[in-house]
C-alpha positions, -999 to 999 in steps of 0.1 A, spaced: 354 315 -740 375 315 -708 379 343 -682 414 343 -671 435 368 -654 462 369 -676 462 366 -712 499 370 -720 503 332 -713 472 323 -737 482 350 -767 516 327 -771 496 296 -773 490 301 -806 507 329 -833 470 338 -854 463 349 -813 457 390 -815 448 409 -781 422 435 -787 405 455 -766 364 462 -771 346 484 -743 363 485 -721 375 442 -720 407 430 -732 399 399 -754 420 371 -771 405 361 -806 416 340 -833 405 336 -868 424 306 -877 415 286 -842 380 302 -828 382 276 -805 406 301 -788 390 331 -772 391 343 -736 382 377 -717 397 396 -692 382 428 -673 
């Protein structure tokens, strides 16, 4: 998991990417690849 500032750059890294956001934290997650995830907030 990587804590990055933006996550517009890592969400086109890869198309299964989908941008969700769980209390309050904005979160890039992948089924396909869980390899990559990362956090922001």
């Amino acid at each position: 998991m990587k804590v990055v500032s933006s996550l517009k750059s890592l969400k086109k890294r890869d198309i299964n990417n989908k941008v969700v956001k769980r209390r309050g934290k904005i979160y890039v997650i992948n089924k396909k690849n869980p390899r990559m995830k990362a956090r922001q907030g």
